[in-house]
C-alpha positions in Angstrom: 0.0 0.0 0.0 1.5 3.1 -1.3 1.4 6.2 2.0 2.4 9.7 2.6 4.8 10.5 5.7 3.4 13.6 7.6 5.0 16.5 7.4 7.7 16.7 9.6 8.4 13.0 10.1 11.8 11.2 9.4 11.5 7.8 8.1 14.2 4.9 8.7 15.0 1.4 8.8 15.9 -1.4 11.1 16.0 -5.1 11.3 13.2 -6.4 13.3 14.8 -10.0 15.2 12.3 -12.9 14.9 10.4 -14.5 16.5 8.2 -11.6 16.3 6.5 -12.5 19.0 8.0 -11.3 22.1 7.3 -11.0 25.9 5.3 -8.1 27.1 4.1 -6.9 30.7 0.7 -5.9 29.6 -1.1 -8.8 31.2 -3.7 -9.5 34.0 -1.0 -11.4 35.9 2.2 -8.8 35.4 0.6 -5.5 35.1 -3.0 -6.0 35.7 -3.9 -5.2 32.3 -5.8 -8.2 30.6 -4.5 -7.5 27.4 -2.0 -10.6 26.6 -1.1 -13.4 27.9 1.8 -12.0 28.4 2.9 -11.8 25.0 3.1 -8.8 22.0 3.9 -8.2 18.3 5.7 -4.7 17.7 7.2 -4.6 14.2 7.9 -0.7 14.0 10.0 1.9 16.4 8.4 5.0 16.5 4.9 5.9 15.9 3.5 8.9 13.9 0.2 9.6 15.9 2.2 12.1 18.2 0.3 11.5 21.4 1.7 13.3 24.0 0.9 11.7 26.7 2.2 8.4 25.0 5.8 6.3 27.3 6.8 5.0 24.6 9.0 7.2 23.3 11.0 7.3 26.7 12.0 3.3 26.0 13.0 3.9 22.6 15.3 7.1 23.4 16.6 4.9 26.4 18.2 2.4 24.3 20.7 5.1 23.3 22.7 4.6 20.1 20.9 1.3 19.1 18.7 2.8 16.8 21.0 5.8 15.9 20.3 9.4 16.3 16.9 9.5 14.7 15.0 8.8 17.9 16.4 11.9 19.6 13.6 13.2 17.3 10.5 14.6 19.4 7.7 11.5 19.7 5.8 11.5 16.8 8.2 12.4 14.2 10.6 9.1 13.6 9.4 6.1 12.6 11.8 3.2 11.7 9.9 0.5 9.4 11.1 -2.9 9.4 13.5 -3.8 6.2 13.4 -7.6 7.0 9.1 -8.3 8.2 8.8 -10.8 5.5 11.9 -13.2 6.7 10.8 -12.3 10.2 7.6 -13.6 9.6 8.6 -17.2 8.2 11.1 -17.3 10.8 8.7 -17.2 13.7 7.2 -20.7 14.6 3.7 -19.0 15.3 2.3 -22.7 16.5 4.2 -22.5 19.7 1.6 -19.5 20.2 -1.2 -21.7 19.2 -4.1 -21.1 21.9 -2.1 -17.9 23.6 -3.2 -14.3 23.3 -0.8 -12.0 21.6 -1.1 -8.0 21.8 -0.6 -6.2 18.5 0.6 -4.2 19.4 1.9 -2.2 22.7 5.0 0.1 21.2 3.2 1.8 18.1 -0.5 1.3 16.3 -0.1 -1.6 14.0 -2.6 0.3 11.4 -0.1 3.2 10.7 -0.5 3.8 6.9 2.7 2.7 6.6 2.4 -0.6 8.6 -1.2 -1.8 7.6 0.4 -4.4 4.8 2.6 -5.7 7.6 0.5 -6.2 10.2 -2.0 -8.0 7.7 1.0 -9.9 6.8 1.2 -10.9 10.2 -2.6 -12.0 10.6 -1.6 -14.3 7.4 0.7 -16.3 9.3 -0.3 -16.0 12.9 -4.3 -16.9 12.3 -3.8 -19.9 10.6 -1.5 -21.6 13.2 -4.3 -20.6 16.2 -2.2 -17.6 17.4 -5.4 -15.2 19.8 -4.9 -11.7 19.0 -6.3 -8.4 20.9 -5.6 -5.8 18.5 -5.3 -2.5 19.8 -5.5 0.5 16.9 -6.6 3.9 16.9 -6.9 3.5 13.1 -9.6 2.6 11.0 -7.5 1.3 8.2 -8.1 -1.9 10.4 -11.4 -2.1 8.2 -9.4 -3.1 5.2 -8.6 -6.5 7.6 -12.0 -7.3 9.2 -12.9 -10.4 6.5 -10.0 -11.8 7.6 -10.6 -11.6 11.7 -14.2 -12.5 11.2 -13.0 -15.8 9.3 -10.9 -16.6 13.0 -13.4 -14.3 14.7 -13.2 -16.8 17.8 -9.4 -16.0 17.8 -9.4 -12.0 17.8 -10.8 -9.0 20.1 -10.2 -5.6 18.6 -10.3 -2.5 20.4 -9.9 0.9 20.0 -8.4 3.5 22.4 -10.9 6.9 23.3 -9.1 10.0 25.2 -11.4 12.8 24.9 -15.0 13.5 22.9 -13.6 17.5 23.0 -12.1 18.5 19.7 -10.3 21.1 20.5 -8.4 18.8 23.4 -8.0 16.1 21.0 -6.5 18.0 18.1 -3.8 18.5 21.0 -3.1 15.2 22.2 -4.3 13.0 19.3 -2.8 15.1 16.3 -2.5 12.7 13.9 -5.4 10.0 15.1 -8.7 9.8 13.0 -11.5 11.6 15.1 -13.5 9.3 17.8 -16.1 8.6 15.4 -14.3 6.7 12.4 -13.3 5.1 15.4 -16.4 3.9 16.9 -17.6 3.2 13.4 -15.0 0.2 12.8 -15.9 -0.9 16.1 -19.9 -1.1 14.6 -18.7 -2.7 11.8 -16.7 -5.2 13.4 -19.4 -6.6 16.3 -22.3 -6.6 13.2 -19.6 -9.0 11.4 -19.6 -11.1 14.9 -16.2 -9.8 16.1 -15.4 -8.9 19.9 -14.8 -5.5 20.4 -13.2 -3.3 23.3 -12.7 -0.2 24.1 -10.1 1.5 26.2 -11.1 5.0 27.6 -7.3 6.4 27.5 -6.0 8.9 28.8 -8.9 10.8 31.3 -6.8 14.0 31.8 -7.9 16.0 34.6 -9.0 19.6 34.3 -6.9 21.5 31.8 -7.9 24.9 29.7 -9.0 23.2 26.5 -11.7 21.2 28.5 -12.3 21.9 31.8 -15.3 19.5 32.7 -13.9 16.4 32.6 -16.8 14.6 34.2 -19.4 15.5 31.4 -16.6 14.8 28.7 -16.3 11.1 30.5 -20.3 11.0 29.8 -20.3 11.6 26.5 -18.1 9.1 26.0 -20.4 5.9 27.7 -23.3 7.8 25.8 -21.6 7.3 22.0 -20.4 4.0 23.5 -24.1 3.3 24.0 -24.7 2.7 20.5 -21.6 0.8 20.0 -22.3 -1.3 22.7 -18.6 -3.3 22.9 -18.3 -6.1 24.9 -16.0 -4.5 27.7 -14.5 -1.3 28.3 -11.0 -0.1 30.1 -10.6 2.8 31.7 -7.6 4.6 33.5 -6.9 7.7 33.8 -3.3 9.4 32.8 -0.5 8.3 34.4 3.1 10.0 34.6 6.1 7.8 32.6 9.2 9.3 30.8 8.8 12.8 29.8 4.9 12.8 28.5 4.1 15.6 31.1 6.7 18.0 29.7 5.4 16.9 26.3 2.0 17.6 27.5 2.9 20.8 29.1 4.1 22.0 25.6 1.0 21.8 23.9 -1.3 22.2 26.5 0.1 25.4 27.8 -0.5 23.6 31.7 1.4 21.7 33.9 -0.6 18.6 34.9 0.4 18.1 38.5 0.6 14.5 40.0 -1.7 15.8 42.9 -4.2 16.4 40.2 -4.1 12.7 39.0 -4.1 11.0 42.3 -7.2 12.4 43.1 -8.7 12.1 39.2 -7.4 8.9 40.1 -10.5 7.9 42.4 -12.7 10.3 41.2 -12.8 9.3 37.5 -12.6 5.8 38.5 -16.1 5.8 41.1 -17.9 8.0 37.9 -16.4 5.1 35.2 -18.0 2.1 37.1 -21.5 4.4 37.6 -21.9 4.8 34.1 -20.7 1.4 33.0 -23.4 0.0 35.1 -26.1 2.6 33.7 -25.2 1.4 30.4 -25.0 -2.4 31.3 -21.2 -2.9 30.0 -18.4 -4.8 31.2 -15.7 -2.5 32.9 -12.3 -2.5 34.8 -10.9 0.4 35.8 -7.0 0.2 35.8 -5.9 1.7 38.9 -2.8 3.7 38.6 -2.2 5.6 42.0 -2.6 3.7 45.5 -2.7 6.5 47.7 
């Protein structure tokens, strides 16, 4: 498939080591996240949504020289696309996932424009042999792949991620992400073709001058999710890793404080479980902050 880099971005290379499938954190017993099995596919460093608040580019800029001086580019603006996916792919014995659920993916969106082929190329392999996959995208190119899931529908949730129904917050933090709708609209599309769908309500910021109410921006939210009607929601609210808050400070013009969050915290997590019960969905609420 034949994409456009945004302006601004630098595009690179690596070598992606196979198996593709590696360990990951983001499971219910390590991390409290159900999201894996302990297990995820990245095949990209880098990511061109720009989020802000994202980690991720705090791991990548920590492996120093490994990936040369093109991550020392701000988050959002280097991507490094895999020069060997192909071999990688052949080379990883996907049966010895057979039965296991595999995130795709926890370091970038696999539906980048400039990853979609790859990642479908991975569904090829991995489906077959009886790999599970929760899918986590922000992109609706994930559309172009839904014939194939719904043929192994039994072996793949899909879930999208939903910070903020505000516009004028989300052309902040989500710069480059399709708008909440086109979002919610593969999500439709995928449940009528008898996939499982999710939802991860991701970042809740706390007060901040572009949208101020937090609270009614949560319930307008649940109330488009309504209509969606997924078969279980996430929810946790921001939480502080690498430099995201000075990232966030930049284009938000406000410091979020971590007294803030602690207390959004609680707050956004009693209001998430109220309206998930109004609405009859499935919820967890991913604690960050114990005190």
């Amino acid at each position: 498939m034949m994409f456009s880099v945004p302006p601004g971005v630098v595009v690179g290379g690596f070598r992606v080591k196979p198996p593709l499938v590696k360990p990951s954190r983001l499971s219910l017993d390590r991390s409290g996240k159900n999201l894996s099995h302990g297990w995820a596919v990245n095949f990209a460093v880098g990511c061109t949504h720009a989020c802000p608040f994202c980690y991720v580019d705090s791991i990548w800029k920590s492996y120093g020289g490994r990936f040369g001086d093109i991550v020392k580019t701000v988050w959002g603006n280097y991507i490094l696309l895999p020069e060997n996916l192909e071999q990688a792919v052949s080379l990883t014995p996907w049966r010895r996932w057979s039965g296991v659920e595999v995130l795709m993916s926890s370091t970038h969106d696999p539906y980048l424009p400039q990853l979609a082929d790859g990642a479908r190329r991975i569904l090829e392999a991995a489906l077959p042999n009886g790999v599970n996959f929760c899918i986590q995208t922000r992109s609706p190119l994930a559309s172009r792949d839904l014939p194939l899931i719904a043929e192994y529908r039994e072996q793949v949730r899909l879930q999208v991620s939903v910070a903020t129904m505000c516009r004028d917050l989300s052309r902040l933090i989500e710069p480059r992400v399709p708008p909440v709708s086109s979002r919610l609209k593969l999500l439709t599309k995928a449940r009528d073709m008898g996939v499982r769908t999710g939802v991860i309500i991701a970042p809740v910021l706390p007060p901040v001058p572009q949208r101020t109410d937090w609270r009614q921006d949560m319930k307008e939210i649940f109330a488009a999710l309504s209509e969606v009607r997924p078969d279980f929601v996430y929810g946790e609210s921001l939480h502080i890793r690498g430099s995201n808050i000075e990232l966030l400070a930049r284009v938000l013009g406000f410091r979020i404080t971590r007294e803030s969050l602690v207390r959004l915290d609680r707050e956004a997590g009693e209001l998430f479980h109220e309206l998930c019960a109004t609405y009859g969905l499935k919820s967890v609420w991913w604690r960050e902050y114990d005190v």
